[in-house]
VMD Tcl script that draws the C-alpha trace (Angstrom):
set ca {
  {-26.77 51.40 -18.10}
  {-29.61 49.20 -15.71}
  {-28.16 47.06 -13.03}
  {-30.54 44.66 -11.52}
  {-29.56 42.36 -8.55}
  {-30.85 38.95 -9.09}
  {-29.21 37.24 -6.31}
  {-28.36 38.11 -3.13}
  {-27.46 34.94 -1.26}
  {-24.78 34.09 1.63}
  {-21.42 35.70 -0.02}
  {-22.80 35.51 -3.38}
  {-23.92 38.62 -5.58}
  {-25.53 38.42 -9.03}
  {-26.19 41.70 -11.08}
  {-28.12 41.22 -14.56}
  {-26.25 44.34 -16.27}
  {-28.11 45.76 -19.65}
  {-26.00 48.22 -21.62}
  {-28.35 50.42 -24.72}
  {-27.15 49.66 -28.14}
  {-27.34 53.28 -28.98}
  {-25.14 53.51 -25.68}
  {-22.21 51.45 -27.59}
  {-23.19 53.19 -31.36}
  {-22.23 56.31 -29.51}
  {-18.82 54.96 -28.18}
  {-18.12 52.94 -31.70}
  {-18.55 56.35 -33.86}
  {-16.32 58.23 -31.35}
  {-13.58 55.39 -31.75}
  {-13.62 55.78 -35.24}
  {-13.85 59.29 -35.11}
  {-10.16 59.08 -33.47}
  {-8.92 57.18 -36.10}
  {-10.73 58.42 -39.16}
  {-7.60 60.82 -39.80}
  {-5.02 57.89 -39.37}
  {-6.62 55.32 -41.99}
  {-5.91 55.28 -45.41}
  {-7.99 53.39 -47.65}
  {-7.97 52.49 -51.31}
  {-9.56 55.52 -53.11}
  {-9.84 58.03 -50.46}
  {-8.04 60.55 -49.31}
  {-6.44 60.51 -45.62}
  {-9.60 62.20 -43.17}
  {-11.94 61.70 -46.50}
  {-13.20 58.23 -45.67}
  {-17.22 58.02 -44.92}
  {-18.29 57.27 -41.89}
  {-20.34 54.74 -43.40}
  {-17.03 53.17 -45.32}
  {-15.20 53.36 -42.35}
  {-18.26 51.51 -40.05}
  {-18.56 49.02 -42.82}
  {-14.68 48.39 -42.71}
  {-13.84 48.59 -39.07}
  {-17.37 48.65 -37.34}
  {-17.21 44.95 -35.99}
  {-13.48 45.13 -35.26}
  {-14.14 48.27 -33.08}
  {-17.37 47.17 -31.33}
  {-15.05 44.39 -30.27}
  {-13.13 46.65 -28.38}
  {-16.15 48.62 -27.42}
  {-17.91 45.68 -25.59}
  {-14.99 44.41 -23.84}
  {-14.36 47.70 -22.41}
  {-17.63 48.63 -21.63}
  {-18.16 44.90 -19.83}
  {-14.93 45.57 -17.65}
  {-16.10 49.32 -16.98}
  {-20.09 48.51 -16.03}
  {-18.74 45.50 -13.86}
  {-16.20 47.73 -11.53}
  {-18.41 50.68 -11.43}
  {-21.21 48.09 -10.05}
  {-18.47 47.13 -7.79}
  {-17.11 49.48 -6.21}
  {-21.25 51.91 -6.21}
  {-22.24 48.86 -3.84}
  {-18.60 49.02 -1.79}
  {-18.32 45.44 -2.15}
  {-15.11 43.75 -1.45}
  {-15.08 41.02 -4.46}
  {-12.77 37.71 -2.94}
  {-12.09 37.04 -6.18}
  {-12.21 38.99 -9.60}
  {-16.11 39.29 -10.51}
  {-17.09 36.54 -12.73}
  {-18.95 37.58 -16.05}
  {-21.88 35.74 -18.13}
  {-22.67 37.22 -21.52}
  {-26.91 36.83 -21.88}
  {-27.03 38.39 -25.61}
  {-26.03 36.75 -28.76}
  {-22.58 37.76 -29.17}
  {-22.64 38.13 -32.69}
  {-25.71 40.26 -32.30}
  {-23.77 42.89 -29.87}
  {-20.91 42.91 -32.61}
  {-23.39 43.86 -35.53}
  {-24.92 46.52 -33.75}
  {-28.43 44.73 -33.61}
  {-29.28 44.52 -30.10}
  {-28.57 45.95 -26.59}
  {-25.67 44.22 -24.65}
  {-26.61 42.32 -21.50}
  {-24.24 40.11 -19.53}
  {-25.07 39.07 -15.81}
  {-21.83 39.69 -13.19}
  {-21.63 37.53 -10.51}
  {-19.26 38.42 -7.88}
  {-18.13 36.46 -4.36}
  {-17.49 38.99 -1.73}
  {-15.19 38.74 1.05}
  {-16.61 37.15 4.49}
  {-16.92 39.64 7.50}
  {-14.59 38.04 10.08}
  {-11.75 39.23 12.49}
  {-8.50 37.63 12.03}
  {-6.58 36.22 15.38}
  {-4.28 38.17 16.57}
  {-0.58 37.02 15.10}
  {1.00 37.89 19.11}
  {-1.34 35.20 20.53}
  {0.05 32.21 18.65}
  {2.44 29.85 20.34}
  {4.28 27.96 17.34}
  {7.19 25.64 17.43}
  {10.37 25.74 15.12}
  {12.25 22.93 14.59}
  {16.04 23.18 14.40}
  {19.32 20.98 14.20}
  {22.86 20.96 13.85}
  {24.45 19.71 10.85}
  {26.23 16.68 11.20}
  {29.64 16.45 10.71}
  {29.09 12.82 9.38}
  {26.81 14.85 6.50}
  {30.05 17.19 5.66}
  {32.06 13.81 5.10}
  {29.50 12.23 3.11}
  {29.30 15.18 0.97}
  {33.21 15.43 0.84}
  {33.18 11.88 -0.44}
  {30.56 12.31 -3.40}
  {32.89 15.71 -4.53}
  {35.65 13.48 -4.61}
  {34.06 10.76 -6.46}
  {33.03 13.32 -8.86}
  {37.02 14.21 -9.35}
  {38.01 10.71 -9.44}
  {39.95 9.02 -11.96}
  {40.65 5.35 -13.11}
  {43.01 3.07 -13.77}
  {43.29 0.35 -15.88}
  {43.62 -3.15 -13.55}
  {45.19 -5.10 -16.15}
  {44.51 -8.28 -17.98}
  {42.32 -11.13 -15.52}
  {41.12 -8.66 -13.14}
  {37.50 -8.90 -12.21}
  {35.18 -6.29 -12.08}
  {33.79 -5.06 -8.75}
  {30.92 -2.99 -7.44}
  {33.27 0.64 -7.65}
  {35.32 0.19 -10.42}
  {34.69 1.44 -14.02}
  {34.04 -0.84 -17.38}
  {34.83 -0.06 -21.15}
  {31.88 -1.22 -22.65}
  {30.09 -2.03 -26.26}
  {26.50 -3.04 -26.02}
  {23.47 -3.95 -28.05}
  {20.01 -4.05 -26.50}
  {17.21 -5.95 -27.84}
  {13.49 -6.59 -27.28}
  {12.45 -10.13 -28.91}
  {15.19 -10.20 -30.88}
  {15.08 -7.06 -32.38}
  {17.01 -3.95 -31.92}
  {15.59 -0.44 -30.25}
  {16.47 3.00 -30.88}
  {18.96 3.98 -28.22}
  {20.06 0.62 -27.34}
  {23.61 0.39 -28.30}
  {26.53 2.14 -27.63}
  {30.71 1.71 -27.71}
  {33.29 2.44 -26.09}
  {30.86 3.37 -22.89}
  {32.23 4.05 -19.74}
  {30.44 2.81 -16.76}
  {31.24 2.69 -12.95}
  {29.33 -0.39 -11.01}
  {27.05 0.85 -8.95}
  {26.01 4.16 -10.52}
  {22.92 3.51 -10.68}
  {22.82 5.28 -14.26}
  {20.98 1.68 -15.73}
  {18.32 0.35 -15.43}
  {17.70 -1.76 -11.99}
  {19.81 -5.01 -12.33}
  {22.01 -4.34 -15.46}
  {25.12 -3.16 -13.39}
  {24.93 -5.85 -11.03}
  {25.05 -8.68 -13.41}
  {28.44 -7.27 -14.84}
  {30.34 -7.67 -11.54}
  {33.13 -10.30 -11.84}
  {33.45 -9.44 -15.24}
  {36.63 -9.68 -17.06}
  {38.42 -7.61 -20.07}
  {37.53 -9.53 -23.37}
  {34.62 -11.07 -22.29}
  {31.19 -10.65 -23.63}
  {27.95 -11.51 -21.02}
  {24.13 -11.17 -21.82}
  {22.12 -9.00 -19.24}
  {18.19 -9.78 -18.95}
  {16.88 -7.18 -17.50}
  {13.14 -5.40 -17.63}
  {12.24 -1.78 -18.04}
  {10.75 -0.21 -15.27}
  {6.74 0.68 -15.76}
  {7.55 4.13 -15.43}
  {10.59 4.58 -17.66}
  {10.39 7.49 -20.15}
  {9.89 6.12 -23.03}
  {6.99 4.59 -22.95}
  {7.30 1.99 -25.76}
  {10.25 0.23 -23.80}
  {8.01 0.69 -19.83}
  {7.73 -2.62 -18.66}
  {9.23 -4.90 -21.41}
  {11.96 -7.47 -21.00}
  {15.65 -6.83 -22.90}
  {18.54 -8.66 -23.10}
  {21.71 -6.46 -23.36}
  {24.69 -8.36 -24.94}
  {27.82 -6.45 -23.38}
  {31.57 -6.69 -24.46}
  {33.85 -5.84 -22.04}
  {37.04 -3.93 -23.39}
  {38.33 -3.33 -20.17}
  {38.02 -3.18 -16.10}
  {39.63 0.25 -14.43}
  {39.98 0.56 -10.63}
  {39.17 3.59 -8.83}
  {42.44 5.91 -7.82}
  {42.74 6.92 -3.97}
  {41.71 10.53 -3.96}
  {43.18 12.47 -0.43}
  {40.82 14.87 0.91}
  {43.17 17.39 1.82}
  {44.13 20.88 1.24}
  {45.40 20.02 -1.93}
  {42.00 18.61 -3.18}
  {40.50 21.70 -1.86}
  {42.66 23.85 -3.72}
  {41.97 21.70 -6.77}
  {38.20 22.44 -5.91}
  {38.94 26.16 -5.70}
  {39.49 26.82 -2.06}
  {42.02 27.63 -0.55}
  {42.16 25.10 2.32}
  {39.99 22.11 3.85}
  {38.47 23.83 6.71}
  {37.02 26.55 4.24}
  {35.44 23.46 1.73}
  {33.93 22.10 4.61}
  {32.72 25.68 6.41}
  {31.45 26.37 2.63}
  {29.47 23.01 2.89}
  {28.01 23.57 6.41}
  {27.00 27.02 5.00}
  {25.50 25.51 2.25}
  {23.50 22.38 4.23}
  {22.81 25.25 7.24}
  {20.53 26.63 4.60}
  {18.92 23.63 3.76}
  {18.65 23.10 7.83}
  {16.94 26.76 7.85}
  {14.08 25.71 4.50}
  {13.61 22.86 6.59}
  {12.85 24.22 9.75}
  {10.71 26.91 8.13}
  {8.68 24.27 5.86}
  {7.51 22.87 10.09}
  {6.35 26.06 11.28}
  {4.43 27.34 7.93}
  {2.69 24.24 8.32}
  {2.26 24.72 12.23}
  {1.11 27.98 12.08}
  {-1.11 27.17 9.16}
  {-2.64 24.40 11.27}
  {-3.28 27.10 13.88}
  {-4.79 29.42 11.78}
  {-7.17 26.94 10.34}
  {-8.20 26.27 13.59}
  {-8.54 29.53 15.14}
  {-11.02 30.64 12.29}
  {-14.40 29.26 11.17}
  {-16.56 31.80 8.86}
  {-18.81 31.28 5.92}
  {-16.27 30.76 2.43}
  {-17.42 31.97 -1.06}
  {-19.12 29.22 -2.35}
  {-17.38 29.71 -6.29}
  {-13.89 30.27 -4.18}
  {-14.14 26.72 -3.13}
  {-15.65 25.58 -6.36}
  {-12.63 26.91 -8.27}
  {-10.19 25.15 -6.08}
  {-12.13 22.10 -5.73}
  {-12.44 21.83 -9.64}
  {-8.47 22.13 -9.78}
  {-7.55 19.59 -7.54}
  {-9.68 17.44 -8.76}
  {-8.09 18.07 -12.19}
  {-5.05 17.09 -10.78}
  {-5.78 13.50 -8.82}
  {-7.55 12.93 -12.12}
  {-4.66 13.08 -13.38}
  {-2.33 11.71 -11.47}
  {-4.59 8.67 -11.34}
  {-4.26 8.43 -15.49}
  {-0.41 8.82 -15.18}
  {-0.31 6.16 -12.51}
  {-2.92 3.99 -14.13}
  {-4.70 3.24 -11.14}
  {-8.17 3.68 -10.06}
  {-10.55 5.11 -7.09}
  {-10.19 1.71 -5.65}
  {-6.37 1.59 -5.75}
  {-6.61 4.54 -3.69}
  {-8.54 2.15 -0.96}
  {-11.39 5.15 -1.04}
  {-14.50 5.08 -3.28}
  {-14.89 8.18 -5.47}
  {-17.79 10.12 -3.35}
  {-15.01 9.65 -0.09}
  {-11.79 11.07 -2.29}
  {-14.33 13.74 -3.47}
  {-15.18 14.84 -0.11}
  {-11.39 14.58 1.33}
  {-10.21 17.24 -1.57}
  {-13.12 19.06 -0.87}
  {-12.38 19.49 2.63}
  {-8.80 20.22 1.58}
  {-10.17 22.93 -1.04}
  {-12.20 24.67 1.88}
  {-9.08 25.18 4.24}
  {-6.85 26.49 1.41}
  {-9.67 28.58 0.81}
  {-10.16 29.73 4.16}
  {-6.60 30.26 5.05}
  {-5.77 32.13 2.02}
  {-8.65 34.87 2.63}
  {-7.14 34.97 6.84}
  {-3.47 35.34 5.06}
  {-4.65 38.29 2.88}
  {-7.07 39.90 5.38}
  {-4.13 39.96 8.02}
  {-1.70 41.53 4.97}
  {-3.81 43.89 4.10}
  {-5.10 45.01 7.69}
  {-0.77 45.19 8.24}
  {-0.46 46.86 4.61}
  {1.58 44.16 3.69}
  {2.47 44.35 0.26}
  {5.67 43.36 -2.29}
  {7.53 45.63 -3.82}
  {8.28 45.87 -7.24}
  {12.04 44.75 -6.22}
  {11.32 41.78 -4.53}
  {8.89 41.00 -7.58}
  {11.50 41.67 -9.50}
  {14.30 39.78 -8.68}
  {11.69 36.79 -7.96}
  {11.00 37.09 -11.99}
  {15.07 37.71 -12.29}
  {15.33 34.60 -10.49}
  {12.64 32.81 -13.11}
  {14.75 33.69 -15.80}
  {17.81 32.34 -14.70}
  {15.96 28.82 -15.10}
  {16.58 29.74 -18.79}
  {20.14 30.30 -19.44}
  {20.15 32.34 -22.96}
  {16.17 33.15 -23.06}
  {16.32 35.65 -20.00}
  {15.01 38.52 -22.17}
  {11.94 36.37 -23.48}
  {11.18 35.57 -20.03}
  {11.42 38.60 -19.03}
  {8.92 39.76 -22.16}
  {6.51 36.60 -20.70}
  {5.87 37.94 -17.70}
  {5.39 41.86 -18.72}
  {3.21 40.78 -21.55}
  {1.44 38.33 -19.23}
  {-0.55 39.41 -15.91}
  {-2.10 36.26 -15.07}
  {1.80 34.43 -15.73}
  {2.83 37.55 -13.12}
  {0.26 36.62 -10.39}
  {1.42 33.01 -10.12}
  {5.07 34.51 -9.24}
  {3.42 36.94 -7.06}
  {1.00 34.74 -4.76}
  {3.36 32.83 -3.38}
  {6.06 35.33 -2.78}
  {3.02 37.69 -0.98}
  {1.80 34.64 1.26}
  {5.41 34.05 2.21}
  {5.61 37.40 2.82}
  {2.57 37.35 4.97}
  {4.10 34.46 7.00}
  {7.10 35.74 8.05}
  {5.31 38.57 9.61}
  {2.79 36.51 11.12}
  {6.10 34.44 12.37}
  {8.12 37.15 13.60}
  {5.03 38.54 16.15}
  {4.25 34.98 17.22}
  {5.14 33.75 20.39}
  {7.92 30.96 19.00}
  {9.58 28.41 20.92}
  {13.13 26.65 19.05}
  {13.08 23.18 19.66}
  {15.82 21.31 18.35}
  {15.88 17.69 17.00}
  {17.47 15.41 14.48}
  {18.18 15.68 10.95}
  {15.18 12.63 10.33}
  {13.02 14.89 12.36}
  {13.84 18.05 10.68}
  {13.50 16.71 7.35}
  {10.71 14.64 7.73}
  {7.67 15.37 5.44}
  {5.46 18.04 7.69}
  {2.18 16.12 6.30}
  {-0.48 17.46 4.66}
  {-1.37 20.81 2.72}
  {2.10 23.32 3.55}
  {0.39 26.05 1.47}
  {-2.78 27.88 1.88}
}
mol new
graphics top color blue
foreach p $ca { graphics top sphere $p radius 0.5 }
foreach p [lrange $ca 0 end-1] q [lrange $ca 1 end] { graphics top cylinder $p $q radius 0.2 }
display resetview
């Protein structure tokens, strides 16, 4: 094997690798020298097959194998005979004809290029004053979320003949929906029950059925939103015609021990400890969402060093991917934005640098701490996955082991939490607490690194 470095530039390392074709003959013939015993062809006997037969049969197939291998094993030796410390996995360039390698015609030659990691000296997690933000939950929140469980358990009444439908109470419905005149797939229904005020229509539908009475029929004009989900109804007008079969009032429901018990607990003061728990946790995501993103913002700022140039390429390219396509979905443009497309190119590419730059200081202070996760939290984190899934654990479980690159998207985040918390529990941290707004209030920006 020759290994020639080509570039040497910044963070950036090119090697042109060149591999003898007599180098990967060798490793072919050996290959099928394992197997020759195991194949059984069509007028041979088992460990009687030529070694030309069996090159002329499997030979490509093989040297597929071969190459790959041989491209994985040249680029880590080159790795690791130079000590570099890659920032991301080497990236690799085939130079030869491909099909060429595979018939055994020519040498194989591929060019690695690999971004090594910057030579800096992370700040010192004890020197960094953070702020987390705290609060109390309300008791006005427990009561509000009292009221929507007892919603959920209410029942109706009919109000009789003449009664008038108000915002609250629930409707017996038939309707038929149609666009110019002409009916649309999942436009009608009967016998549909439908409390004012939902909110389960479409904007304007429920209001225009207030005052209504049993027996009477009304026609609602109303307008799909531009975003609905199916997109051949965004944005067009309809006009529902709606028979009322009947107008039911809402019972009283008592909050009480008795509607706890009804809920499964045994008294009122446990529902409601069981719903601070429950928003406390919320209170705690909240608080920690405001000091990832403080101590992020620290971080950033306490470290300037030279990035890999592909690093930031790579995330760059993605986000870009993704306001591209957010745009499309939204149907807007660069100008909608109020930004030409040179300025939203160089925001995101700012944005790609410092997500860059903070995720090399996160993994150079975890591995400096030997920070790592262990194959319980990984696995409960993939447990967790799979309970997304009810009935398909076992697949998803399958998904991942089958799947590395799947595996590393579970694992980065869970590692750079992980990384946090430690960084978190040495800081110097001062509680301050405020209000629910300020608590949940969007912490701006890029949270993650």
């Amino acid at each position: 094997m020759q290994v020639t470095e080509i570039t040497n530039e910044g963070l950036k390392r090119e090697f042109a690798i060149l591999v003898p074709r007599a180098d990967l003959d060798s490793k072919v013939d050996g290959k099928l020298s394992e197997i020759k015993d195991k194949v059984q062809l069509k007028g041979f006997r088992p460990g009687k097959v030529p070694m030309a037969h069996m090159k002329k049969t499997y030979g490509k197939s093989v040297m597929g194998e071969v190459v790959d291998e041989t491209i994985n094993e040249a680029t880590q030796a080159t790795v690791t005979e130079r000590n570099l410390r890659p920032a991301q996995p080497p990236r690799v360039e085939l130079t030869a004809k491909a099909e060429d390698v595979l018939a055994g015609k020519t040498d194989l030659t591929f060019n690695v290029t690999v971004d090594v990691m910057p030579e800096f000296t992370p700040v010192d997690p004890a020197t960094l004053k953070l702020t987390r933000l705290t609060a109390e939950v309300p008791e006005d929140d427990i009561e509000k979320a009292l009221g929507r469980m007892a919603d959920q358990q209410r029942t109706f009444t009919s109000k009789g003949e003449g009664a008038a439908a108000e915002t609250g109470d629930q409707l017996k419905i038939d309707f038929e929906g149609k666009i110019d005149g002409v009916p649309f797939d999942g436009g009608k229904a009967d016998d549909f029950m439908l409390v004012l005020g939902s909110g389960m229509f479409i904007p304007g539908f429920e209001d225009q059925l207030v005052g209504a009475k049993a027996g009477e029929t009304r026609d609602v004009n109303v307008s799909f939103p531009e975003n609905y989900n199916s997109p051949e109804l965004a944005g067009k007008a309809a006009v529902f015609t709606v028979a009322v079969k009947d107008v039911l009032g809402a019972d009283k429901v008592e909050i009480d021990d008795a509607f706890a018990a009804k809920m499964g607990i045994e008294s009122l003061d446990k529902l409601k400890g069981l719903i601070r728990d429950q928003m406390g946790a919320d209170f705690v995501r909240a608080g920690r969402a405001h000091i990832k993103r403080n101590l992020l913002d620290a971080l950033d700022k306490a470290h300037d060093f030279e990035l890999p140039q592909g690093m930031v390429d790579a995330e760059f390219d993605a986000i870009w991917k993704a306001v591209l396509g957010e745009l499309e979905r939204e149907k807007k443009t660069f100008e909608d934005e109020g930004k030409t497309e040179d300025e939203l190119r160089a925001e995101y590419k700012k944005i790609a640098e410092r997500r860059v730059r903070l995720g090399l200081v996160l993994a150079e202070i975890g591995r400096l701490n030997s920070l790592d996760l262990t194959q319980d939290e990984l696995g409960r984190a993939v447990a967790a996955e799979a309970r997304r899934y009810p009935g398909q654990e076992q697949q998803v479980f399958e998904f991942y082991q089958k799947n590395p690159q799947a595996l590393a998207q579970i694992r980065a985040p869970l590692y750079e939490d992980k990384v946090v918390d430690f960084i978190v529990a040495m800081a110097q941290v001062e509680d301050k607490t405020v209000s629910r707004e300020e608590l949940f209030a969007d912490p701006e920006g890029e949270e993650a690194a």
